[in-house]
C-alpha positions as CSV (number, residue, x, y, z in Angstrom):
1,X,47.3,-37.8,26.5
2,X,49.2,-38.4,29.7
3,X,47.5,-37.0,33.0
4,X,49.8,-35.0,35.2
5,X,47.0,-35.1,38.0
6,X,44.6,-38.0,39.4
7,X,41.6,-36.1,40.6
8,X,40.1,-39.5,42.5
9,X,43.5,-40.8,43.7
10,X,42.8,-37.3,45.4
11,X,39.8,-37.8,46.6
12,X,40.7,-40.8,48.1
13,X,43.5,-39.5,50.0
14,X,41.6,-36.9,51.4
15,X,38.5,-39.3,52.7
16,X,41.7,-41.6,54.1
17,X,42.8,-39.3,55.8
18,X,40.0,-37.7,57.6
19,X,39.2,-41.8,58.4
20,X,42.2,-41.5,60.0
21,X,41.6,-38.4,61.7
22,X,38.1,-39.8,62.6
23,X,38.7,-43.1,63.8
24,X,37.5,-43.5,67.0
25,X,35.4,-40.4,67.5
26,X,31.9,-40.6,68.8
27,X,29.3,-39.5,66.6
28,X,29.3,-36.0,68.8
29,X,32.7,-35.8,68.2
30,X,32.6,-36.0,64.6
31,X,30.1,-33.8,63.8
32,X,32.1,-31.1,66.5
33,X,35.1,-31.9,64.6
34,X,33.2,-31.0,61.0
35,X,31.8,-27.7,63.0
36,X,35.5,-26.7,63.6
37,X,37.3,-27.6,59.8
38,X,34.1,-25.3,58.9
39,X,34.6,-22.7,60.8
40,X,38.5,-22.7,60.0
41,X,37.5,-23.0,55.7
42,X,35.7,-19.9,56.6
43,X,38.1,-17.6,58.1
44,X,40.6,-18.6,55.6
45,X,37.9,-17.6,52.8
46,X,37.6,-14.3,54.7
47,X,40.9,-13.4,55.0
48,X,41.4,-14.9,51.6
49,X,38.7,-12.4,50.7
50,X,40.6,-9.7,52.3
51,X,43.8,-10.2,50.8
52,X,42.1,-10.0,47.3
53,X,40.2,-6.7,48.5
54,X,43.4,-5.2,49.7
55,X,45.1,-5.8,46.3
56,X,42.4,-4.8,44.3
57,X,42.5,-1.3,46.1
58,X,46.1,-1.3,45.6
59,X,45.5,-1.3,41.7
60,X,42.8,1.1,41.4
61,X,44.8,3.5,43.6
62,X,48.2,2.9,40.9
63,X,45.3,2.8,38.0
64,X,44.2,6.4,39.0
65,X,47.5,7.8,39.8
66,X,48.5,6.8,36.3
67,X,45.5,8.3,34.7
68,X,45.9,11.8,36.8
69,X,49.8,12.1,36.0
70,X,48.8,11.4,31.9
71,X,46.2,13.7,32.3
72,X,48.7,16.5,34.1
73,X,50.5,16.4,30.6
């Protein structure tokens, strides 16, 4: 079997390059720098979360629309 995807080789370019993003940083800066990535993960999630909500709204409303013009017959 021949992988099509090297989970550590991703891994390891991920923790490279937050290193390089890092470097330097004072240990107050770091952790300020980890309070904003988390803060940006979670209003991606939310709008994520709102983009799913918003479709699944969308398909109850066709779901039901189908059901009432079937039932109209």
């Amino acid at each position: 079997m021949r992988k099509t995807f090297d989970c550590v080789a991703m891994k390891r370019r991920g923790a490279e390059k937050i290193h390089r993003q890092t470097a330097g940083m004072s240990a107050e800066q770091v952790l300020a720098f980890w309070r904003q990535r988390t803060e940006e993960l979670r209003q991606k999630k939310r709008r994520a979360r709102g983009k799913k909500r918003a479709s699944q709204q969308v398909k109850e409303a066709r779901t039901a629309s189908a059901g009432l013009f079937f039932q109209s017959k």
